[in-house]
PDB file with one MODEL, atoms N, CA, C and O in Angstrom:
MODEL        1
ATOM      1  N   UNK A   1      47.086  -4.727  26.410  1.00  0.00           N
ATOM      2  CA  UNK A   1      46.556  -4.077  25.234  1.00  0.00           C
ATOM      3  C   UNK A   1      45.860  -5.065  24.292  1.00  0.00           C
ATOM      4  O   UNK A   1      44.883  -4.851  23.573  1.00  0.00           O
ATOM      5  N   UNK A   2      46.550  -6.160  24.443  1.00  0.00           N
ATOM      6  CA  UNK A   2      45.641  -7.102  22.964  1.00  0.00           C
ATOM      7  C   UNK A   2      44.281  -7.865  23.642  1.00  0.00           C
ATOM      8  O   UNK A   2      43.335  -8.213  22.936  1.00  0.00           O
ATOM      9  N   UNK A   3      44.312  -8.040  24.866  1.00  0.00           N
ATOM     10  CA  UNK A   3      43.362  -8.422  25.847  1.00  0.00           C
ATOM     11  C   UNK A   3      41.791  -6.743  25.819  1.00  0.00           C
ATOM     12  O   UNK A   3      40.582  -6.919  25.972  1.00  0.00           O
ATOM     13  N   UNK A   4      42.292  -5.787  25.651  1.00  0.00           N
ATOM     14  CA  UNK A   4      41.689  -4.900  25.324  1.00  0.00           C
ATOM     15  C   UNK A   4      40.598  -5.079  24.255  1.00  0.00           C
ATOM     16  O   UNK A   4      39.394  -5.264  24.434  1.00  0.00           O
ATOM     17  N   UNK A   5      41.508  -4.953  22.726  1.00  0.00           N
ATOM     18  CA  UNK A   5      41.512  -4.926  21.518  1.00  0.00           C
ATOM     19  C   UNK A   5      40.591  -6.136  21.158  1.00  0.00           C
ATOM     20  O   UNK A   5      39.772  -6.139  20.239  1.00  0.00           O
ATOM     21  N   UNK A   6      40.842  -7.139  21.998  1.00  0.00           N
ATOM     22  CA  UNK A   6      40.050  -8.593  21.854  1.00  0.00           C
ATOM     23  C   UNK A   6      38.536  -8.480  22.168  1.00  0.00           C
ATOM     24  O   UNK A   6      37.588  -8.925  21.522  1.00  0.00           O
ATOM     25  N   UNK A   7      38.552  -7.580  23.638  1.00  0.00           N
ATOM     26  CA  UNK A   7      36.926  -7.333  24.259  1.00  0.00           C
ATOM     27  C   UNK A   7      36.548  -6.317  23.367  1.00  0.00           C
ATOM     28  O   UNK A   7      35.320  -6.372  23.312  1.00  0.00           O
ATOM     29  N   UNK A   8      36.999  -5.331  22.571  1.00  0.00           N
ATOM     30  CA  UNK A   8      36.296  -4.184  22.111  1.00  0.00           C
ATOM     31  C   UNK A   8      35.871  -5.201  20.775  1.00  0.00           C
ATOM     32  O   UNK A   8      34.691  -5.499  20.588  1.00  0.00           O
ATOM     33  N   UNK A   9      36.795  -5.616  20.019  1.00  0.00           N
ATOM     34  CA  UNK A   9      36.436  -6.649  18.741  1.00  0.00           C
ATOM     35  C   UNK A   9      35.322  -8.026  19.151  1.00  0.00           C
ATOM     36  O   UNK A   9      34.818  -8.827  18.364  1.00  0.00           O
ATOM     37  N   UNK A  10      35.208  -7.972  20.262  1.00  0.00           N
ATOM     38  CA  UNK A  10      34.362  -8.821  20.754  1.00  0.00           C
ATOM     39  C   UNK A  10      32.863  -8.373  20.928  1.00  0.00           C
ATOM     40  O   UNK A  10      31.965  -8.910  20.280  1.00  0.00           O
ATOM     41  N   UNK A  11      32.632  -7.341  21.852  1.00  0.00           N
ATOM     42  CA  UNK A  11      31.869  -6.508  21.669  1.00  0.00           C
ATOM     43  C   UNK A  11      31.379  -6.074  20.439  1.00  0.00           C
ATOM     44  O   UNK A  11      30.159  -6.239  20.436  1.00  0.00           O
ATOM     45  N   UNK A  12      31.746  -5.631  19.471  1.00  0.00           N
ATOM     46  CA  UNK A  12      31.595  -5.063  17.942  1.00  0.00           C
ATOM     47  C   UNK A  12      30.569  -6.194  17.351  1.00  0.00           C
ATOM     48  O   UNK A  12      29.437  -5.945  16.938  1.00  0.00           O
ATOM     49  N   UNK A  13      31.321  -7.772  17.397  1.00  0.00           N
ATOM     50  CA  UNK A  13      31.334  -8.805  16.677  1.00  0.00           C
ATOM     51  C   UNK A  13      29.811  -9.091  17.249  1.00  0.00           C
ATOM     52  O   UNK A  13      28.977  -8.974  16.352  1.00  0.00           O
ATOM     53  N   UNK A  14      29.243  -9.448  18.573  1.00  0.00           N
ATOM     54  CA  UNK A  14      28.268 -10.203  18.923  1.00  0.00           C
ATOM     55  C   UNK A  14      27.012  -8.552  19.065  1.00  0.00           C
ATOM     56  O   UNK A  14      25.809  -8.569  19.325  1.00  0.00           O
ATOM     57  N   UNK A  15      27.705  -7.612  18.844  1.00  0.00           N
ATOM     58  CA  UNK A  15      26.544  -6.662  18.413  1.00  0.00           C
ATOM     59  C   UNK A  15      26.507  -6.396  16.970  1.00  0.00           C
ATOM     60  O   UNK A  15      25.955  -5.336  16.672  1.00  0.00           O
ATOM     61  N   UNK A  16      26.960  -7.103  16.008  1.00  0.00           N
ATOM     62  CA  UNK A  16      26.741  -7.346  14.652  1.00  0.00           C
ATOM     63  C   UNK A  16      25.829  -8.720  14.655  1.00  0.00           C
ATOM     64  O   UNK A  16      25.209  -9.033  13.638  1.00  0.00           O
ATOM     65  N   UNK A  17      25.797  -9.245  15.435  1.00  0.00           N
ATOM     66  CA  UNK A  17      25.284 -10.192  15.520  1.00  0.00           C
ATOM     67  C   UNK A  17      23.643 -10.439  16.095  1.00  0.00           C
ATOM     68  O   UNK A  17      22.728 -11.024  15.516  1.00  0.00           O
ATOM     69  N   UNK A  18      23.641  -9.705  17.569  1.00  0.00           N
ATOM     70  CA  UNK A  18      22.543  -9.675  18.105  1.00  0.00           C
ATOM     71  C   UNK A  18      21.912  -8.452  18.211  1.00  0.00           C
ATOM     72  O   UNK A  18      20.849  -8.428  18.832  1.00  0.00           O
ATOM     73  N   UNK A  19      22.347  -7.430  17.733  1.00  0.00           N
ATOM     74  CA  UNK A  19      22.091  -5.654  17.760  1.00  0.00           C
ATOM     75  C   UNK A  19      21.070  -5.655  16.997  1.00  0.00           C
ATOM     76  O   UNK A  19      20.691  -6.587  16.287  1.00  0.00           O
ATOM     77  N   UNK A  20      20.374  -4.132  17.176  1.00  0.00           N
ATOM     78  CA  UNK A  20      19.150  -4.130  16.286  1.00  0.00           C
ATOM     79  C   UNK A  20      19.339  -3.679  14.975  1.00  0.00           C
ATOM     80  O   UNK A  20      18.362  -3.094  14.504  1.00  0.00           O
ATOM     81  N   UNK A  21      20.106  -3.763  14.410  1.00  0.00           N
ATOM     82  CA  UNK A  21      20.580  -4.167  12.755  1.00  0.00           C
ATOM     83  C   UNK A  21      21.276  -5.454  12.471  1.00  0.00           C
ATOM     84  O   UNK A  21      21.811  -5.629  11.377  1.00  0.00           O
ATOM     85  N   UNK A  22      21.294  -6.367  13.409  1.00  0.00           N
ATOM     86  CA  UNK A  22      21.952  -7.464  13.630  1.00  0.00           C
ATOM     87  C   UNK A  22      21.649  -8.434  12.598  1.00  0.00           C
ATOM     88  O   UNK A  22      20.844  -8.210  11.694  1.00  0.00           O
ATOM     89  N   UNK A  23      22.381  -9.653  12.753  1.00  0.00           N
ATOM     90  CA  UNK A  23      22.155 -10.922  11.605  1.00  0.00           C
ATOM     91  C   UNK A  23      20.542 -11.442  12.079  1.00  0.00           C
ATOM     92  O   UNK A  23      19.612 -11.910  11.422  1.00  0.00           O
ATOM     93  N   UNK A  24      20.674 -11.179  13.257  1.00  0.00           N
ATOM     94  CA  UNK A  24      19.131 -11.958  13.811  1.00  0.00           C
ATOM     95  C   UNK A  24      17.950 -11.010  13.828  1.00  0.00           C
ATOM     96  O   UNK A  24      16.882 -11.282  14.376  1.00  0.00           O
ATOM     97  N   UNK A  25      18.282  -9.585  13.027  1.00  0.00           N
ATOM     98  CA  UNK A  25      17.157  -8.989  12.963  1.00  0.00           C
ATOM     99  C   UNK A  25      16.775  -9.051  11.042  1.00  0.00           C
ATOM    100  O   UNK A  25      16.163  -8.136  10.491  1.00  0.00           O
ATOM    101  N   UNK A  26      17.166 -10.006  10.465  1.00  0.00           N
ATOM    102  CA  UNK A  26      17.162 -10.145   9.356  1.00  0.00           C
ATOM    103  C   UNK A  26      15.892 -10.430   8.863  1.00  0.00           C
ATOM    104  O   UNK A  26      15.281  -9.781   8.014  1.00  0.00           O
ATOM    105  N   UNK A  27      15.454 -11.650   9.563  1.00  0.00           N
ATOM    106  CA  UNK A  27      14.296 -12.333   9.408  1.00  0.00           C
ATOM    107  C   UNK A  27      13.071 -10.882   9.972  1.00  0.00           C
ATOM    108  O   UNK A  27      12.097 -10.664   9.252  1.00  0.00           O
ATOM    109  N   UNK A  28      13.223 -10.276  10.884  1.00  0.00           N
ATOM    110  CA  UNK A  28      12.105  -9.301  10.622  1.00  0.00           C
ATOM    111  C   UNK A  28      11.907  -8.037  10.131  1.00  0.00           C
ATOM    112  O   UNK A  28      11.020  -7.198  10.294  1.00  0.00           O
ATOM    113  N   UNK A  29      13.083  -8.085   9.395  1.00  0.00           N
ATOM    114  CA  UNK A  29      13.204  -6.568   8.240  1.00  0.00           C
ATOM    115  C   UNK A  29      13.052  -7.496   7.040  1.00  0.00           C
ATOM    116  O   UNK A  29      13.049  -6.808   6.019  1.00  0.00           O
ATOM    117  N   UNK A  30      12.898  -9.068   6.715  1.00  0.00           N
ATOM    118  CA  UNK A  30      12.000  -9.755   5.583  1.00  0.00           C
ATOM    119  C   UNK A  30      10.854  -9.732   5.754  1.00  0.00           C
ATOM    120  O   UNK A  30      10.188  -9.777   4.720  1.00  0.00           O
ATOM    121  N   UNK A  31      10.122  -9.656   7.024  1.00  0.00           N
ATOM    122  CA  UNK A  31       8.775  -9.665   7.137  1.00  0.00           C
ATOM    123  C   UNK A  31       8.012  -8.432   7.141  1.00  0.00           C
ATOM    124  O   UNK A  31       6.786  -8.359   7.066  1.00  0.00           O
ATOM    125  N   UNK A  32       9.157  -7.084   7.270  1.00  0.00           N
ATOM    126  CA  UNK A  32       8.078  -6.197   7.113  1.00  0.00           C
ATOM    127  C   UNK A  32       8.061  -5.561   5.727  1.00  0.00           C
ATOM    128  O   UNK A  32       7.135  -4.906   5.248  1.00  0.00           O
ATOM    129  N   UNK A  33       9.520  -5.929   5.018  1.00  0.00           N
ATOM    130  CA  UNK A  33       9.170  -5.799   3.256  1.00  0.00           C
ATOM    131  C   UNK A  33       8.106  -6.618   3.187  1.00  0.00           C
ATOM    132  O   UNK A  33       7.097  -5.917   3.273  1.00  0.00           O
ATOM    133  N   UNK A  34       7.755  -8.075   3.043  1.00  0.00           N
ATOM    134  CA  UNK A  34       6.652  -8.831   2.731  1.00  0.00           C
ATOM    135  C   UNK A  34       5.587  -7.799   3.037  1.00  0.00           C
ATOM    136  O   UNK A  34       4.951  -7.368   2.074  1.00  0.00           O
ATOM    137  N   UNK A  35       5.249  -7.251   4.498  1.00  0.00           N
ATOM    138  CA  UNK A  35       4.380  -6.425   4.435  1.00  0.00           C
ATOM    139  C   UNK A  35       4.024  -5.284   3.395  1.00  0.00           C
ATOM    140  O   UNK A  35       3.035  -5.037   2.706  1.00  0.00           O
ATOM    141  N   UNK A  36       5.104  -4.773   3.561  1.00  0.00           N
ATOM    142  CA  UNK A  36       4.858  -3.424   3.012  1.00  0.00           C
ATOM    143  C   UNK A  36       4.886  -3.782   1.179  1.00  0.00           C
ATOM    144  O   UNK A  36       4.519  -2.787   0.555  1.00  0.00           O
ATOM    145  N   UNK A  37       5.093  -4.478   0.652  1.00  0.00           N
ATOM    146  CA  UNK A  37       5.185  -5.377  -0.616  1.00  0.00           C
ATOM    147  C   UNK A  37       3.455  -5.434  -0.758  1.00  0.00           C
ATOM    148  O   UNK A  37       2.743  -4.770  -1.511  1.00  0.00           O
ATOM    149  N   UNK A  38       3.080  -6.432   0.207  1.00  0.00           N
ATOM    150  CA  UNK A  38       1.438  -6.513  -0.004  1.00  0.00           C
ATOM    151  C   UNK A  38       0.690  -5.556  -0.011  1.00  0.00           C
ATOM    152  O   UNK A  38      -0.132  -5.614  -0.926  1.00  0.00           O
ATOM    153  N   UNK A  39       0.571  -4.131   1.032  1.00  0.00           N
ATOM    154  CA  UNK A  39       0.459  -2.820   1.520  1.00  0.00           C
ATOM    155  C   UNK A  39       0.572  -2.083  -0.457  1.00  0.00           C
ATOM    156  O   UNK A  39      -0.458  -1.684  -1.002  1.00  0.00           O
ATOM    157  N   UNK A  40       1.570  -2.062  -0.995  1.00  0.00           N
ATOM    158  CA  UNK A  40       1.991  -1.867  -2.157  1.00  0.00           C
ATOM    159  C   UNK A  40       0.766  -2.230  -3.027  1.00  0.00           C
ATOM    160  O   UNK A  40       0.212  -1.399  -3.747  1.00  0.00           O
ATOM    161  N   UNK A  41       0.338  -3.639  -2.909  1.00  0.00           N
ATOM    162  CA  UNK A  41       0.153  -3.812  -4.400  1.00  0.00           C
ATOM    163  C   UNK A  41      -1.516  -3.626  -3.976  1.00  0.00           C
ATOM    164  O   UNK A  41      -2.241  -3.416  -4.948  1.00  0.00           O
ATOM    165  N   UNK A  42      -2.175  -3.679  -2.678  1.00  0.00           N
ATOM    166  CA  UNK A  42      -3.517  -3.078  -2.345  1.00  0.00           C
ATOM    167  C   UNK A  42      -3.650  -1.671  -2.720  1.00  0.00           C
ATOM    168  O   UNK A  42      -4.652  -1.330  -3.348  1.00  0.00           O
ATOM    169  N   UNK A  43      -2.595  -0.664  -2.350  1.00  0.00           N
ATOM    170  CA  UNK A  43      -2.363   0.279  -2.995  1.00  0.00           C
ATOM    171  C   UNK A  43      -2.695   1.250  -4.630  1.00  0.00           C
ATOM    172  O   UNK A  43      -3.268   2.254  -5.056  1.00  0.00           O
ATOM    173  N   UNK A  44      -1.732  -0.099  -5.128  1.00  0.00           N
ATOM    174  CA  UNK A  44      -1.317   0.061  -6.726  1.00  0.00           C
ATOM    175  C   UNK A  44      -2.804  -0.603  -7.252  1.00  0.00           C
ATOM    176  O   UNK A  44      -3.011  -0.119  -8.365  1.00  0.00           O
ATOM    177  N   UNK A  45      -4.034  -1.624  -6.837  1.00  0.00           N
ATOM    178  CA  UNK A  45      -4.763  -1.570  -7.310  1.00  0.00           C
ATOM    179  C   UNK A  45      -6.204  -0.344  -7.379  1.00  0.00           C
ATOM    180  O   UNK A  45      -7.084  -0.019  -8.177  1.00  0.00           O
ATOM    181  N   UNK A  46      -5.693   0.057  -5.863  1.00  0.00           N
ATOM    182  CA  UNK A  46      -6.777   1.221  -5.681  1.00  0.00           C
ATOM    183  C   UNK A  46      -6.700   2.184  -6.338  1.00  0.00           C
ATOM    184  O   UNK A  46      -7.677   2.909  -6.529  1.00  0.00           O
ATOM    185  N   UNK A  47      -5.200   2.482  -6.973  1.00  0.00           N
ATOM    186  CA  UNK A  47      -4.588   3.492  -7.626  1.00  0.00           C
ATOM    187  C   UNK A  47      -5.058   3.249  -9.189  1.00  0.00           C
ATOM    188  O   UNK A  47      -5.465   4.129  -9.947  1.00  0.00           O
ATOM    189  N   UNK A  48      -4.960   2.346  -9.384  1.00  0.00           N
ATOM    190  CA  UNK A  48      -5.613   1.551 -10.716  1.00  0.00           C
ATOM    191  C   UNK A  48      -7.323   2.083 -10.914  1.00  0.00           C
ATOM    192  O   UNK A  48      -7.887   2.898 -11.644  1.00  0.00           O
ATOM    193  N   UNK A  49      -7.675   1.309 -10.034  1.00  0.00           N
ATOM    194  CA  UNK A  49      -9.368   1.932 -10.123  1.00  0.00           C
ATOM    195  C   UNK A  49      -9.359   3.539 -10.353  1.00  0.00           C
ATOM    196  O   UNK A  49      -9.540   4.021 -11.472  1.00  0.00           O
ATOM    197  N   UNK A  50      -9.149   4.264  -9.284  1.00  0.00           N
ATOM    198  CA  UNK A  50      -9.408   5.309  -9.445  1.00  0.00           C
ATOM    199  C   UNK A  50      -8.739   5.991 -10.664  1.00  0.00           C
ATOM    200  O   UNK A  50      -9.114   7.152 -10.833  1.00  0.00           O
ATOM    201  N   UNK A  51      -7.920   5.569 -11.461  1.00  0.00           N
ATOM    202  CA  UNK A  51      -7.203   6.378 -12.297  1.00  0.00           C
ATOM    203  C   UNK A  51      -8.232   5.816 -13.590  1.00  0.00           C
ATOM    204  O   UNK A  51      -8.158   6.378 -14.682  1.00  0.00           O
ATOM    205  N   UNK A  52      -9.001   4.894 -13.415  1.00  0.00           N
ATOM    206  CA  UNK A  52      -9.435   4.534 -14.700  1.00  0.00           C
ATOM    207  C   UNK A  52     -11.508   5.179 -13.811  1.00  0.00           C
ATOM    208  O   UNK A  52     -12.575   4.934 -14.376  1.00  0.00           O
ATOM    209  N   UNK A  53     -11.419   5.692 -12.893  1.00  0.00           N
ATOM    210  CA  UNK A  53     -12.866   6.202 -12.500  1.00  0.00           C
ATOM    211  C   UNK A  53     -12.351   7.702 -13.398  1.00  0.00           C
ATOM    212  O   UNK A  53     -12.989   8.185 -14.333  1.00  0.00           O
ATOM    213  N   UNK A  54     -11.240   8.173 -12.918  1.00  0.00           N
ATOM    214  CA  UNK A  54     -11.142   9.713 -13.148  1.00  0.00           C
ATOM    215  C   UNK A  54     -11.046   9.576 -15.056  1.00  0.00           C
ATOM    216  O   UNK A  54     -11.583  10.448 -15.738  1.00  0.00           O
ATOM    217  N   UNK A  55     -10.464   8.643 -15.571  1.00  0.00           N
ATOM    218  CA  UNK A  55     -10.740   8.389 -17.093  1.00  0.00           C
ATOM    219  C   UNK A  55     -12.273   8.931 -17.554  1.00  0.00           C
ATOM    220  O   UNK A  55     -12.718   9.783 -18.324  1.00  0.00           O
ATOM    221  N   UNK A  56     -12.757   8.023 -16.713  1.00  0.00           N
ATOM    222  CA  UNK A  56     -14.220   7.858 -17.079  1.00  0.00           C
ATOM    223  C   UNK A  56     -15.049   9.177 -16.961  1.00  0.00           C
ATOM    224  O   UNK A  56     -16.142   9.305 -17.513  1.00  0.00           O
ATOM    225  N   UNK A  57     -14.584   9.943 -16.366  1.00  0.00           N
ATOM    226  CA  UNK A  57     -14.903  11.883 -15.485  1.00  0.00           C
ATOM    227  C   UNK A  57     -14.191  12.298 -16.383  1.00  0.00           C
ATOM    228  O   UNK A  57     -13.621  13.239 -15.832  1.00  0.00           O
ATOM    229  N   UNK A  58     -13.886  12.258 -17.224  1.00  0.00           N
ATOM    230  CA  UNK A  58     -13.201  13.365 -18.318  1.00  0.00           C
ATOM    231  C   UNK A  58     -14.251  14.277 -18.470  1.00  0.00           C
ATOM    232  O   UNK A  58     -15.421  13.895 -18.469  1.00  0.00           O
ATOM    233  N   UNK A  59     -13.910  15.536 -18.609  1.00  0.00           N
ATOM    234  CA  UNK A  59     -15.175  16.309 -18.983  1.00  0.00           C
ATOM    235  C   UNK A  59     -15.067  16.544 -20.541  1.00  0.00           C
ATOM    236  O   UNK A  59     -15.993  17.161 -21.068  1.00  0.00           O
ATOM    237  N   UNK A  60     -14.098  16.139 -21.264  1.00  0.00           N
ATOM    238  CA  UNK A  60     -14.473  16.128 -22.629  1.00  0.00           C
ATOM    239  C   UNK A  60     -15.221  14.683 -23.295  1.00  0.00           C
ATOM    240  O   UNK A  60     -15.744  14.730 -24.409  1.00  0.00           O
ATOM    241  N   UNK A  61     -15.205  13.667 -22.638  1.00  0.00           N
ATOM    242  CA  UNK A  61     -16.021  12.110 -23.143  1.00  0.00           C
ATOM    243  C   UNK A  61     -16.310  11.772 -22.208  1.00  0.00           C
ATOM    244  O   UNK A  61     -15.930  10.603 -22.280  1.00  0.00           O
ATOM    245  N   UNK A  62     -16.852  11.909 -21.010  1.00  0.00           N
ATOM    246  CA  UNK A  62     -17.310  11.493 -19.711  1.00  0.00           C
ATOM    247  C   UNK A  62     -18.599  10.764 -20.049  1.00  0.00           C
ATOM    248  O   UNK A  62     -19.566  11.072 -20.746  1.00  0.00           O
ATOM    249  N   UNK A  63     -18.216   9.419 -19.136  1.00  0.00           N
ATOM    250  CA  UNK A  63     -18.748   8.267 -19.259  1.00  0.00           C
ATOM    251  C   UNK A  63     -20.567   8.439 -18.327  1.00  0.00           C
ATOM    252  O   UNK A  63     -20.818   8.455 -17.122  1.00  0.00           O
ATOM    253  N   UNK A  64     -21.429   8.532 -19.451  1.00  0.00           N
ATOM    254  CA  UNK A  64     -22.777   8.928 -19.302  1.00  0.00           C
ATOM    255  C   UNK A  64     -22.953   7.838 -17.838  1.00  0.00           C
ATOM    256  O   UNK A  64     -22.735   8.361 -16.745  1.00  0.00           O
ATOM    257  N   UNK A  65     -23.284   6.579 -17.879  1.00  0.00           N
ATOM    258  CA  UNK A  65     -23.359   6.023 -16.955  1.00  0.00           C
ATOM    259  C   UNK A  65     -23.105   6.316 -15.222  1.00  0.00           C
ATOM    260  O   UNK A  65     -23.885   6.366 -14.271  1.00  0.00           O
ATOM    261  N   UNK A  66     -21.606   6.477 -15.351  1.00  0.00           N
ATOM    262  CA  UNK A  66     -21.082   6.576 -14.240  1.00  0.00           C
ATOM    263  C   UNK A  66     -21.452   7.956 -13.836  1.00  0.00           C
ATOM    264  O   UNK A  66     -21.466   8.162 -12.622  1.00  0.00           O
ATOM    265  N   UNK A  67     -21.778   9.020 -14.690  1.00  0.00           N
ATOM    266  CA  UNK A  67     -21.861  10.554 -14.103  1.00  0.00           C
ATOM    267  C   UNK A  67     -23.542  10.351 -13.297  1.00  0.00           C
ATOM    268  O   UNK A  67     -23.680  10.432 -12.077  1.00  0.00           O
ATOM    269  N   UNK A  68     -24.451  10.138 -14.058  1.00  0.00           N
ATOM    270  CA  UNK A  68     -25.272   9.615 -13.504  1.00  0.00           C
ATOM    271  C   UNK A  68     -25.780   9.012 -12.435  1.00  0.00           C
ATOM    272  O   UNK A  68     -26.919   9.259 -12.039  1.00  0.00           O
ATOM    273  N   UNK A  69     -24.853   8.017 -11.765  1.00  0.00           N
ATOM    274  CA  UNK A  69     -24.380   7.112 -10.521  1.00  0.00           C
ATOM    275  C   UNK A  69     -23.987   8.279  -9.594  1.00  0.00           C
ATOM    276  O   UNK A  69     -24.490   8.647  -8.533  1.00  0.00           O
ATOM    277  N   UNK A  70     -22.981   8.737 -10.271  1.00  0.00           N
ATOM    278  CA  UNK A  70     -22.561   9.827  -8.821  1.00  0.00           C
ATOM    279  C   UNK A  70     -24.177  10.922  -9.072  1.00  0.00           C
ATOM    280  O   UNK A  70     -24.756  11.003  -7.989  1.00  0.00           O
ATOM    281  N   UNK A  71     -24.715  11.477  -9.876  1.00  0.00           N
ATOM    282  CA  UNK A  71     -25.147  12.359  -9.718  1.00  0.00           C
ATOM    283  C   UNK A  71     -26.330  12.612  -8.827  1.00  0.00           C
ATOM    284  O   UNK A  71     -26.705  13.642  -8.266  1.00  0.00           O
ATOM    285  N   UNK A  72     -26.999  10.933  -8.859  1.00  0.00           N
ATOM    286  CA  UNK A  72     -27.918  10.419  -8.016  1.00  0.00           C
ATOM    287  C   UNK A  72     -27.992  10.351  -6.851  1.00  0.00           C
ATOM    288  O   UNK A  72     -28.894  10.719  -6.098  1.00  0.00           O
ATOM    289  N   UNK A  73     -26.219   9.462  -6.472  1.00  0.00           N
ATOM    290  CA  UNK A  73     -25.435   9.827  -5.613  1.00  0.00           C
ATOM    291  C   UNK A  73     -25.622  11.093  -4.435  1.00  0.00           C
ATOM    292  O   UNK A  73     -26.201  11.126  -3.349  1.00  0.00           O
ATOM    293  N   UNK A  74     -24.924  11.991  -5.128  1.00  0.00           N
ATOM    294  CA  UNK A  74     -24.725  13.190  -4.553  1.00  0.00           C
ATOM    295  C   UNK A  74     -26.274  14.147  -3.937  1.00  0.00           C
ATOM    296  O   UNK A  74     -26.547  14.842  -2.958  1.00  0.00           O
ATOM    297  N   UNK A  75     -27.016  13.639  -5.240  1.00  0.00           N
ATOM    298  CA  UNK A  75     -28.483  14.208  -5.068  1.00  0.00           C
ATOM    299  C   UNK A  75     -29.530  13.508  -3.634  1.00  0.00           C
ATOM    300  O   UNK A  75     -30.455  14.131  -3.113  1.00  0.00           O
ATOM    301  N   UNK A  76     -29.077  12.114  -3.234  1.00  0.00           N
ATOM    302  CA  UNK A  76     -29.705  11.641  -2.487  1.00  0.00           C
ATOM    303  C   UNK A  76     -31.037  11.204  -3.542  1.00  0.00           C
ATOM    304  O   UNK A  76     -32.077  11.274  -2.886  1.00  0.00           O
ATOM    305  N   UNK A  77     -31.312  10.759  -5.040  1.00  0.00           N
ATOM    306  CA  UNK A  77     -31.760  10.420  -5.724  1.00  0.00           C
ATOM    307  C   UNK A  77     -32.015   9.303  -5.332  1.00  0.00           C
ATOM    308  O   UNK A  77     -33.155   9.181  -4.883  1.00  0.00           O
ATOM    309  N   UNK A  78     -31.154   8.092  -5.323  1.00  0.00           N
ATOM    310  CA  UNK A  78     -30.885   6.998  -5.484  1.00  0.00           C
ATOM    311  C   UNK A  78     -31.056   6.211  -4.244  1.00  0.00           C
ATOM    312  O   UNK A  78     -30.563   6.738  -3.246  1.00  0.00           O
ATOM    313  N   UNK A  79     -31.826   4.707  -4.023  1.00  0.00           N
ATOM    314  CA  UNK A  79     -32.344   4.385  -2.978  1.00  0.00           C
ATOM    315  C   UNK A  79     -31.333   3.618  -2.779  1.00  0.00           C
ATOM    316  O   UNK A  79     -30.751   3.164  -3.763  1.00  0.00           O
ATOM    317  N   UNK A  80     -30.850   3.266  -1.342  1.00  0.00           N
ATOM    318  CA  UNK A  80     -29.780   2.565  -0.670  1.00  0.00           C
ATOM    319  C   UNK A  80     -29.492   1.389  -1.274  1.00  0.00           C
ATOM    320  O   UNK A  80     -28.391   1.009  -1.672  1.00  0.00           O
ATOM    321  N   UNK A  81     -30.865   0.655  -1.339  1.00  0.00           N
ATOM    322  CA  UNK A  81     -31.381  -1.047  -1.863  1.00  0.00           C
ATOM    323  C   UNK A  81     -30.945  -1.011  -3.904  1.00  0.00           C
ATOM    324  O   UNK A  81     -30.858  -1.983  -4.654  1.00  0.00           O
ATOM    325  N   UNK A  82     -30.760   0.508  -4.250  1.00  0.00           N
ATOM    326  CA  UNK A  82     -31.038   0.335  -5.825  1.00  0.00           C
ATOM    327  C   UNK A  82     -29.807   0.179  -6.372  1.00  0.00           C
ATOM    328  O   UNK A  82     -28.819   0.869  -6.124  1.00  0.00           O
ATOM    329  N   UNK A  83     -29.858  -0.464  -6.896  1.00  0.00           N
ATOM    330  CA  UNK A  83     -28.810  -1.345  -7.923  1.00  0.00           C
ATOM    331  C   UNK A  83     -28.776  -0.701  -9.189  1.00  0.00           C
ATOM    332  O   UNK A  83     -29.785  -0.753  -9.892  1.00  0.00           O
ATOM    333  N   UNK A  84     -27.335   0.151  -9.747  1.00  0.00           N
ATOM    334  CA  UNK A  84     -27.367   0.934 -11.058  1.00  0.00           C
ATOM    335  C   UNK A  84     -26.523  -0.076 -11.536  1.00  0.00           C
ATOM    336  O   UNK A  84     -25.529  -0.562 -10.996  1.00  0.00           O
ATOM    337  N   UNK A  85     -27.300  -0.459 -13.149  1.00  0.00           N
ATOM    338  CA  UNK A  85     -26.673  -1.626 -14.153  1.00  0.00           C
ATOM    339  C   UNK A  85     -26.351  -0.931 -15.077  1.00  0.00           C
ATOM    340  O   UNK A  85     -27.297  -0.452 -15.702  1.00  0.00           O
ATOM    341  N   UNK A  86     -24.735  -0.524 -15.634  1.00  0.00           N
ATOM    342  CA  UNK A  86     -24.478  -0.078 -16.696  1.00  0.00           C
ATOM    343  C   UNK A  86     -24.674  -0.611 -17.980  1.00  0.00           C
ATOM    344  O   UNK A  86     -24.203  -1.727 -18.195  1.00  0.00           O
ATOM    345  N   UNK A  87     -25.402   0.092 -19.059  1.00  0.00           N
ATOM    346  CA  UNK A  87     -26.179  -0.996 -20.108  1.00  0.00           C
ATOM    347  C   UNK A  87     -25.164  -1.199 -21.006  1.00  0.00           C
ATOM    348  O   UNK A  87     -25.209  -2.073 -21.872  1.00  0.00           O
ATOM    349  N   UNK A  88     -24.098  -0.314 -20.823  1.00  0.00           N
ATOM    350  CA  UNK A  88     -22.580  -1.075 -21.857  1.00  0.00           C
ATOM    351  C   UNK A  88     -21.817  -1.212 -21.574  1.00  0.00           C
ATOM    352  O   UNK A  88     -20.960  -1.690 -22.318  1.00  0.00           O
TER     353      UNK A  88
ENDMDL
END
């Protein structure tokens, strides 16, 4: 029986160890937070832009410039090569 108890606690021990939640899978559940950390903050800046584009689209103070840009945009107005310079 304790010869048992020894292989099952043995077993347990070196699959805490080498298992795929293991001590040695540590180092690559740090590398895919690092990922997903960076993933995050590419994210949180795109999220940034656009929350300060949709500012700018208010339809009560909407930013003359930028409506313009899209409107050209959308119209097929605007030549591939043309460069819109916001004057403020």
């Amino acid at each position: 029986m304790p010869a048992a108890a020894l292989s099952v606690m043995g077993f347990f021990g070196a699959y805490a160890v080498t298992g795929s939640n293991g001590i040695f899978a540590l180092g690559d559940y740090k590398q895919q937070i690092a990922a997903h950390e960076r993933q995050y903050q590419q994210l949180d800046q795109q999220r940034t832009m656009l929350r300060n584009r949709v500012a700018l689209l208010d339809p009560r103070h909407a930013n003359p410039d930028l409506v313009d840009e899209l409107v050209r945009k959308e119209l097929n107005v605007a030549h591939p090569d043309e460069v819109i310079i916001p004057l403020k």
